[in-house]
C-alpha positions as CSV (number, residue, x, y, z in Angstrom):
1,X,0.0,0.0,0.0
2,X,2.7,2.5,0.8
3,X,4.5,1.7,-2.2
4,X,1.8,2.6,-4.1
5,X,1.1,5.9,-2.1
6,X,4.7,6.5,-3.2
7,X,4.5,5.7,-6.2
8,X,1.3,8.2,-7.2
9,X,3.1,11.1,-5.2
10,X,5.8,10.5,-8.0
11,X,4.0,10.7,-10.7
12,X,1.9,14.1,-9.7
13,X,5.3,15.2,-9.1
14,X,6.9,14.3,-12.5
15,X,3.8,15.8,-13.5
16,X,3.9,18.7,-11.9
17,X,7.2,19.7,-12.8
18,X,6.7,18.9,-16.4
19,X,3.3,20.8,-16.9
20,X,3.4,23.4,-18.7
21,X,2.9,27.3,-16.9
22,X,2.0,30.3,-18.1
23,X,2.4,33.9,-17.4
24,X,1.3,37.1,-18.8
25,X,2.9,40.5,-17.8
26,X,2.5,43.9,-18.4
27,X,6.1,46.4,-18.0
28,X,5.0,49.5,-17.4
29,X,8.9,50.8,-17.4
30,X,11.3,49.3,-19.7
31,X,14.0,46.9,-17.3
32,X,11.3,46.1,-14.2
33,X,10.5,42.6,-15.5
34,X,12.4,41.1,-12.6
35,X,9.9,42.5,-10.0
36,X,6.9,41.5,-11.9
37,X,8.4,37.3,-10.9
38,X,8.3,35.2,-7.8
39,X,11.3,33.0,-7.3
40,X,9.3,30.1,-7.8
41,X,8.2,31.2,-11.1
42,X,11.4,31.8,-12.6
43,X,12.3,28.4,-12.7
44,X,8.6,27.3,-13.6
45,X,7.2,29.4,-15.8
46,X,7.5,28.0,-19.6
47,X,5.3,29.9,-21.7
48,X,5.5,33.9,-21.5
49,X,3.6,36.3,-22.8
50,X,5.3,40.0,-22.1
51,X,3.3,43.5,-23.3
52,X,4.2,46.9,-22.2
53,X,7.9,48.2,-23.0
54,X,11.1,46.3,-22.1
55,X,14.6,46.9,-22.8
56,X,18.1,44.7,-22.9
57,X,17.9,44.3,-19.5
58,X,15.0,42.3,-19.6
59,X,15.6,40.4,-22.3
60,X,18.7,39.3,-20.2
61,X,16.6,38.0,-17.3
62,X,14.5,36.2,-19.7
63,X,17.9,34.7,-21.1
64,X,19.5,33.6,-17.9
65,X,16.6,34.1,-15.3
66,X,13.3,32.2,-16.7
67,X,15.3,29.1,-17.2
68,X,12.6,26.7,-18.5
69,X,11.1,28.8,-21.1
70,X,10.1,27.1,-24.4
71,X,7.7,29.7,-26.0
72,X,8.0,33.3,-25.7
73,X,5.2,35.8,-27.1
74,X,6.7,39.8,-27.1
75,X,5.2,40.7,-29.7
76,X,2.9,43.4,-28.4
77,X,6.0,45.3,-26.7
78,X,8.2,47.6,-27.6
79,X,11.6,47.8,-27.4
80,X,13.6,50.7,-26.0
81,X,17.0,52.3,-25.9
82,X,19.2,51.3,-23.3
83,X,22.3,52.4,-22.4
84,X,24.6,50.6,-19.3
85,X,26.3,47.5,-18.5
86,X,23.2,45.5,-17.6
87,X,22.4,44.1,-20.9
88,X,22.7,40.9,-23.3
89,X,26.3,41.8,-24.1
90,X,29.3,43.6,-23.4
91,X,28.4,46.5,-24.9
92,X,26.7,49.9,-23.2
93,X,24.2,50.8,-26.2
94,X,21.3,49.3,-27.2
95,X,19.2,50.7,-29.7
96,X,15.1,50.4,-29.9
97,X,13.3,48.1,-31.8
98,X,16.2,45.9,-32.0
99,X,16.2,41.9,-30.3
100,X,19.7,42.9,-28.7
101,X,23.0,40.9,-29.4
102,X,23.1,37.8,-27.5
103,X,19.4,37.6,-26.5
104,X,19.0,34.5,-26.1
105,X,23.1,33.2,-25.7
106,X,24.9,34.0,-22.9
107,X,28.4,34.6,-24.1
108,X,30.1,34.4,-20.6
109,X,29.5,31.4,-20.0
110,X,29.1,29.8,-23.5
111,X,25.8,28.3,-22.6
112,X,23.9,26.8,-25.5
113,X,19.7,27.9,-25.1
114,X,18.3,24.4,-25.5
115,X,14.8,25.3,-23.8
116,X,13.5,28.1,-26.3
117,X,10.8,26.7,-28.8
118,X,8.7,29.3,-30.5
119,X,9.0,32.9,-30.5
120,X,6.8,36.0,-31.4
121,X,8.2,39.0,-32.8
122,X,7.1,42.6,-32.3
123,X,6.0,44.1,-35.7
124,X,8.1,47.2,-34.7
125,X,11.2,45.5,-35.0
126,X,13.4,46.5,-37.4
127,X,16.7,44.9,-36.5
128,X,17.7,41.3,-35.5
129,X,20.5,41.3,-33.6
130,X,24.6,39.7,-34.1
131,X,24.3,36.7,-32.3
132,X,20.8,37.3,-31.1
133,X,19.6,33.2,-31.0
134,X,23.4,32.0,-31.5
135,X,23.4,28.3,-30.5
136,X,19.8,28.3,-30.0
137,X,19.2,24.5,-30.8
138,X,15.8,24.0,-29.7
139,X,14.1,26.6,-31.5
140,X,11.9,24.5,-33.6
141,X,9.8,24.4,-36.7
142,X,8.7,27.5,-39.2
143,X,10.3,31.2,-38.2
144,X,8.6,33.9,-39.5
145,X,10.3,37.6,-39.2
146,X,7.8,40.3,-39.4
147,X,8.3,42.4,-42.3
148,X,9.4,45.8,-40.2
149,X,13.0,44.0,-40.5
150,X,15.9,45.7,-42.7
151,X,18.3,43.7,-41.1
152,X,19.3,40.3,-39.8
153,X,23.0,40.5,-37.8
154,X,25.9,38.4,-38.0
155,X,25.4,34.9,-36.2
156,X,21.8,35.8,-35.9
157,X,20.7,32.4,-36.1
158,X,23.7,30.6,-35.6
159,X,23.7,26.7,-35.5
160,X,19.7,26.8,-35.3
161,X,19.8,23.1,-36.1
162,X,15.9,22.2,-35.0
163,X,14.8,25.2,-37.9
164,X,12.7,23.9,-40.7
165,X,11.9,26.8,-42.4
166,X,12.1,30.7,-42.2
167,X,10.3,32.9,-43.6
168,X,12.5,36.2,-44.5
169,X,10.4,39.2,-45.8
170,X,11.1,41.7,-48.6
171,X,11.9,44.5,-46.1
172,X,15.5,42.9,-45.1
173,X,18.1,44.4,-47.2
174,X,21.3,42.8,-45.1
175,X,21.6,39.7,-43.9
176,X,25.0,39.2,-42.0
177,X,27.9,36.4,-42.0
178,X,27.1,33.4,-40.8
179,X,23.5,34.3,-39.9
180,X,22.3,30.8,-40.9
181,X,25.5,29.1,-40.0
182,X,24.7,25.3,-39.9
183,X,21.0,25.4,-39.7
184,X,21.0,21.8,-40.9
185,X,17.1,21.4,-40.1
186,X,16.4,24.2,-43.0
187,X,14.2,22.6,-45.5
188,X,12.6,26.2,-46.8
189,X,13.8,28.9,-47.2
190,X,13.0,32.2,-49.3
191,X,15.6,34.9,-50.0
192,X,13.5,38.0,-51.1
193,X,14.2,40.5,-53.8
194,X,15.3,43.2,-51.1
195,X,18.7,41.8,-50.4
196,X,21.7,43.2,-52.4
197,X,24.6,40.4,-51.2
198,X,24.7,37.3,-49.2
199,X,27.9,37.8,-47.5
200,X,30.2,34.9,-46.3
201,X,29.5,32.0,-44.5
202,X,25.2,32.9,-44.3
203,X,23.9,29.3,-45.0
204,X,27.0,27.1,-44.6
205,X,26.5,23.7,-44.0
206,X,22.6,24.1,-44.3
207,X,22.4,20.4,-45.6
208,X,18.8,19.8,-45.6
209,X,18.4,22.4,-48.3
210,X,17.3,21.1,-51.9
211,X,16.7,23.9,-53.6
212,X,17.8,27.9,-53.7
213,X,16.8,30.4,-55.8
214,X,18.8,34.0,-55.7
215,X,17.0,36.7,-56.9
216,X,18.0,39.4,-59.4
217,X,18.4,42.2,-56.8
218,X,21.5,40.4,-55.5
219,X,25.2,41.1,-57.1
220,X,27.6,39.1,-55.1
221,X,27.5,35.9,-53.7
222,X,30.4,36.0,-50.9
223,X,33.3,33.3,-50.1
224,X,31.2,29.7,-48.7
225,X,27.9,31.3,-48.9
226,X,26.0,27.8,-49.3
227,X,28.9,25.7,-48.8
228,X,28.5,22.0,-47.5
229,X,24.6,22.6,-48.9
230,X,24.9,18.8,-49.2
231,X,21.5,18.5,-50.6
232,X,21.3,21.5,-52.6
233,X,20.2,19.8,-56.6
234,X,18.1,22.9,-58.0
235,X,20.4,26.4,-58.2
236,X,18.7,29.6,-60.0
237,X,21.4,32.5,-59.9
238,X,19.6,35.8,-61.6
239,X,21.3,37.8,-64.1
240,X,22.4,40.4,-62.2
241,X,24.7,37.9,-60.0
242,X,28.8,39.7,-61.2
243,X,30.5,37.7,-58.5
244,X,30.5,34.0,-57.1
245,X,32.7,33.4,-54.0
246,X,35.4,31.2,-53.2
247,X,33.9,27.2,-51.9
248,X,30.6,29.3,-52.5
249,X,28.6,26.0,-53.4
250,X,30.9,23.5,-52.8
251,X,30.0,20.0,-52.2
252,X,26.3,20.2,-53.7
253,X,24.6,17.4,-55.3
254,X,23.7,20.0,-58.2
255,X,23.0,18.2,-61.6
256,X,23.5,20.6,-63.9
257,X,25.0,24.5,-63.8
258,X,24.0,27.7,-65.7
259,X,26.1,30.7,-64.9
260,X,24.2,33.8,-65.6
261,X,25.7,36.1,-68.4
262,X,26.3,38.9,-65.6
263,X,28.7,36.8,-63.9
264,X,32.5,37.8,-64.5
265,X,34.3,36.2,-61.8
266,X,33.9,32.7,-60.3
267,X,35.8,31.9,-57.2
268,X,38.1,29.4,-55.9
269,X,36.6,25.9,-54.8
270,X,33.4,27.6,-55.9
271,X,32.2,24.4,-57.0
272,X,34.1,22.1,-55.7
273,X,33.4,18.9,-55.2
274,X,29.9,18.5,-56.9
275,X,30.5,15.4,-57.8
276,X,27.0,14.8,-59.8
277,X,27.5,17.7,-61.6
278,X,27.0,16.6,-65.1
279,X,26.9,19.9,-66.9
280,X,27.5,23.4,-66.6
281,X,27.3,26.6,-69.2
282,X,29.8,28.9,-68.6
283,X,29.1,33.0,-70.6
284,X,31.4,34.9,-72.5
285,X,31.1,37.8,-69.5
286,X,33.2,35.6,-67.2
287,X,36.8,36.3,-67.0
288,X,37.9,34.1,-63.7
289,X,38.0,31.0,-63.1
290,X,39.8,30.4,-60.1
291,X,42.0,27.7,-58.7
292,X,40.3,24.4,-58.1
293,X,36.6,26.5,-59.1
294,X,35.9,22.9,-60.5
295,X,37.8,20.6,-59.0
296,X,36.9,17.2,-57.7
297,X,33.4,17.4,-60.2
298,X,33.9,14.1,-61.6
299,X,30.5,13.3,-63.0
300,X,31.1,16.3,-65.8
301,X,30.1,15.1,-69.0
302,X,29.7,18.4,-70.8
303,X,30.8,21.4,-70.9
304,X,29.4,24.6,-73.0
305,X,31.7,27.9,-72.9
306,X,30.1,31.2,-75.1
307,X,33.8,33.3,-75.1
308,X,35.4,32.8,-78.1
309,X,39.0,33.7,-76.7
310,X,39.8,31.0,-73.9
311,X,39.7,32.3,-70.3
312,X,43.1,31.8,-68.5
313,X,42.8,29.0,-66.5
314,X,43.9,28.0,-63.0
315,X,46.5,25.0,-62.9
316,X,43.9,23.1,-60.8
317,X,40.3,24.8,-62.1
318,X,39.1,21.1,-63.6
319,X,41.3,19.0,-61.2
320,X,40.5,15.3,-61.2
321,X,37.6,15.7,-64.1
322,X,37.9,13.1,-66.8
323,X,38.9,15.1,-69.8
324,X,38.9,12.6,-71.8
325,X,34.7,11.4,-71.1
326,X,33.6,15.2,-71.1
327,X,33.0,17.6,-74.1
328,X,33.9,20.7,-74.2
329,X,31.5,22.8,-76.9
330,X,33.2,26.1,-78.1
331,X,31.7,28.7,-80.1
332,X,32.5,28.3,-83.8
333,X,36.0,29.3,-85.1
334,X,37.0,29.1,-81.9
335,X,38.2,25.5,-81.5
336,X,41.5,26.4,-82.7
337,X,42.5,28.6,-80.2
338,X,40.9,26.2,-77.7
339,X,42.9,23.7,-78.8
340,X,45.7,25.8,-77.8
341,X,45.3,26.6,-74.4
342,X,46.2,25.1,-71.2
343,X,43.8,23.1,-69.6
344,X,40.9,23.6,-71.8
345,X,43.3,22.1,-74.9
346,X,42.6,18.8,-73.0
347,X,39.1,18.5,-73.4
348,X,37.0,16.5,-76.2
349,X,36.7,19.9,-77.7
350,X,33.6,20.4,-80.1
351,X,32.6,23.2,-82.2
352,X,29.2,24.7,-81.6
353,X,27.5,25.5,-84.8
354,X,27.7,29.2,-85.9
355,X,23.5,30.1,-84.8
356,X,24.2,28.5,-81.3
357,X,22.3,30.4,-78.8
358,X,24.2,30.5,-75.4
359,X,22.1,28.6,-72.4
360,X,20.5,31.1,-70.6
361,X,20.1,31.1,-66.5
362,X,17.8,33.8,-66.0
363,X,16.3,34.4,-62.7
364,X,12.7,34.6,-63.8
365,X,13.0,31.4,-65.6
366,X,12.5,28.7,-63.5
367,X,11.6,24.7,-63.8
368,X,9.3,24.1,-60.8
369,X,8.9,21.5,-58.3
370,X,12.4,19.8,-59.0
371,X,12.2,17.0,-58.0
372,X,9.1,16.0,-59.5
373,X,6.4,13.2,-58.9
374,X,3.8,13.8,-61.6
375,X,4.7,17.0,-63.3
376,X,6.1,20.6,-63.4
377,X,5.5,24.3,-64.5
378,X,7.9,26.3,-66.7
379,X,8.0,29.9,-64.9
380,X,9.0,32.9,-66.2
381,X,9.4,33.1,-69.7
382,X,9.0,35.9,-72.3
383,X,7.0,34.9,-75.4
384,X,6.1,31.2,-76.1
385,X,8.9,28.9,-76.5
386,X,9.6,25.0,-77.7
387,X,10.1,22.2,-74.5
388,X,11.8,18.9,-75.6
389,X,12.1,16.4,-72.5
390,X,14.7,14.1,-73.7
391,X,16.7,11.1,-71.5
392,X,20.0,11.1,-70.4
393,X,20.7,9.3,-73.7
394,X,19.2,12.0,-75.7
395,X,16.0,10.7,-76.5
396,X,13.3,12.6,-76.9
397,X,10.2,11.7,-75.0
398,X,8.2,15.1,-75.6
399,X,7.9,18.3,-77.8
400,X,5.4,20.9,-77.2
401,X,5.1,24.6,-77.0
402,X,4.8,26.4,-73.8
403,X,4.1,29.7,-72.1
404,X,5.1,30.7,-68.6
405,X,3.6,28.8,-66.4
406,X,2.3,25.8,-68.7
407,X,2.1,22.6,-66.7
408,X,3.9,19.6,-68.3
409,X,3.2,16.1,-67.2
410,X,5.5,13.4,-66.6
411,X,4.0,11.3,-64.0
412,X,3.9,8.6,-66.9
413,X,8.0,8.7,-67.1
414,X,9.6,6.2,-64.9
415,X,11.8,7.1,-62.1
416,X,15.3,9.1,-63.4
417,X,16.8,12.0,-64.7
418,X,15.6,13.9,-67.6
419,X,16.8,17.0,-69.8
420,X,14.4,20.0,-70.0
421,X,15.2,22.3,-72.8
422,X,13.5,25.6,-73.8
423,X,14.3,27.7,-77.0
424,X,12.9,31.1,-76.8
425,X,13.4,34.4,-79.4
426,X,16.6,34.9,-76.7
427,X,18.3,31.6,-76.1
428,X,18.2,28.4,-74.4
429,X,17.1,26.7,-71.1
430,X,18.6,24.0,-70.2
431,X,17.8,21.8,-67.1
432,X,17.8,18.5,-65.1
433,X,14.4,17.1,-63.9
434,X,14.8,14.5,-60.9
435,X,11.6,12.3,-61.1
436,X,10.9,10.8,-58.0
């Protein structure tokens, strides 16, 4: 009998400690949240919903205070200028409307925030924080940043790794390095047409990504941008793209590659690795290739280049590709010179003929969902144009005319990779088509 006594006191305690607890508060002055808690509901409460106006100093006793909290709701507050050494950080100004550095990290002691769920954002934010939810590995599922936010800091998000999706709105104009650093559970994710660069390091090592698309707003993509994207098979880089980083995609499972006819200058290791990459189409605005850009890609079977006096290559910019099983196409009259220069003179060079149209990579064009199960849309084309689907072989399994947007089924084809190409009044499109 007493063991069972015992035993039911347990479990309403386990019970008890584990249940969930709410509180709502009001701050009437920004940095009073501490007086509005009991001891005991610091280290019980688990849901918070805050209103009123708070400051860095209370979003440091939420950090290191309210030590079981998995969902915080602040988005009726507003945030206010602070200035002292009672803040998130080591710094002494904090602006308004901004989640202050280190919110929810405590840099002093290194101490990851494995509690913190879900969050609610105040629509009167308009900055994000460096480091703000660095290490923040429990916050889970879809993220959605309300669209008064111009700018997301460096390490913002920062090893995220329980993040499925985030929703990033057309306000933000800067996102910083290493904002998505390793934010492996990513699945989704939207860059809008506001942002100008993705600087270094953003989404490295986001492997659960399949597919990006960079809009035509943005002119630089900086030095391991989406490197170790591990899943990453669908890439759309808009025309306005001039620069490609160093390792800036390395290690992909891309298929097939079209650099926009914007891009001059492709970095070192920017591709390295992709070692299912079976095509790419290189424009006659490049004029750098650098060291190793292409290295380790040893599924390349093709390879179309539009400038009709080589580019000076790298010693090492096709290291460890099988010259010998990939063909290089050259415009015509060119093959000569090709012929002639180092590296390229290795290739299985072909001529092009004289009325090729170079492969276009527009941003607004765009093969859509890839992979696909029973059939896809082809987005974002000027004028009507001619669709062949052919096999790997070269087969051709469908001809028809299409419009942006036309839906083209497939769900008869079996399982494999297929070649999608376009011909419009201004080029080519060329992609691969994954059906599942």
């Amino acid at each position: 009998m007493k063991r069972n006594i015992l035993l039911i006191i347990n479990l309403l305690f386990a019970f008890f400690v584990n249940a969930q607890v709410s509180k709502t508060v009001n701050v009437t002055t920004a940095g009073t949240l501490r007086t509005l808690f009991t001891t005991t509901e610091m280290t019980s409460v688990s849901n918070l919903t805050v209103t009123g106006s708070i400051d860095a100093r209370d979003f440091k006793l939420i950090r290191d205070g309210i030590i079981n909290l998995a969902v915080l709701d602040i988005s009726e507050v507003t945030i206010q200028t602070y200035n002292g050494t009672g803040g998130t950080s080591n710094v002494t100004s904090y602006p308004s409307n901004e989640i202050p550095e280190y919110s929810f990290y405590n840099n002093n002691t290194g101490q990851r925030n494995t509690t913190l769920k879900t969050i609610a954002f105040p629509n009167s934010v308009t900055s994000i924080g460096d480091s703000a939810f660095y290490y923040c590995t429990g916050l889970a599922g879809s993220l959605t940043i309300p669209n008064s936010v111009t700018t997301i800091g460096n390490h913002a998000f920062y090893f995220c790794t329980s993040l499925t999706s985030v929703t990033i709105p057309n306000s933000v104009t800067f996102i910083g390095d290493y904002a998505f650093w390793f934010c492996s559970g990513l699945t989704s994710l939207t860059i809008p047409n506001s942002v100008t660069s993705i600087g270094e390091y953003v989404f490295f090592g986001c492997s659960g990504l399949t597919s990006i698309n960079i809009p035509n707003s943005v002119t630089s993509i900086g030095n391991f941008a989406f490197g170790s994207c591990k899943s990453l098979t669908s890439l759309t880089i808009s025309n306005s793209v001039i620069s490609i980083g160093d390792y800036a995609f390395n290690y992909s499972k891309l298929i097939s590659l079209n650099i926009p006819n914007s891009v001059r200058a492709i970095g070192n290791q920017a591709f390295y690795g992709c070692i299912e990459l079976t095509s790419i189409s290189i424009p006659n605005s490049v004029n750098y290739i650098g060291n190793l850009a292409f290295g380790g890609c040893t599924g390349l079977t093709s390879i179309h280049v539009y400038a009709t006096i080589p580019i000076v290559l790298s010693s090492g910019a096709f290291n460890s590709v099988n010259v010998y099983a990939c063909t290089l196409y050259v415009p015509a009259g060119s093959i000569s010179a090709y012929q002639s220069a180092p590296i390229w003179g290795d290739f299985n060079i072909v001529e092009m003929a004289p009325n090729a149209l170079p492969t276009l990579a527009l941003e607004s064009v765009n093969i859509y969902p890839n992979p696909v199960t029973d059939g896809f849309y082809a987005n974002g084309l000027e004028g009507t144009g001619v669709l062949i689907l052919t096999d790997l072989s070269g087969k051709v399994l469908l001809t028809k005319q299409v419009e942006t947007n036309d839906y083209v089924s497939v769900g008869y084809l079996p399982k494999g990779v297929y070649i999608v190409n376009i011909t419009t009044a201004n080029g080519t499109i060329e992609r691969k088509v994954i059906k599942k």
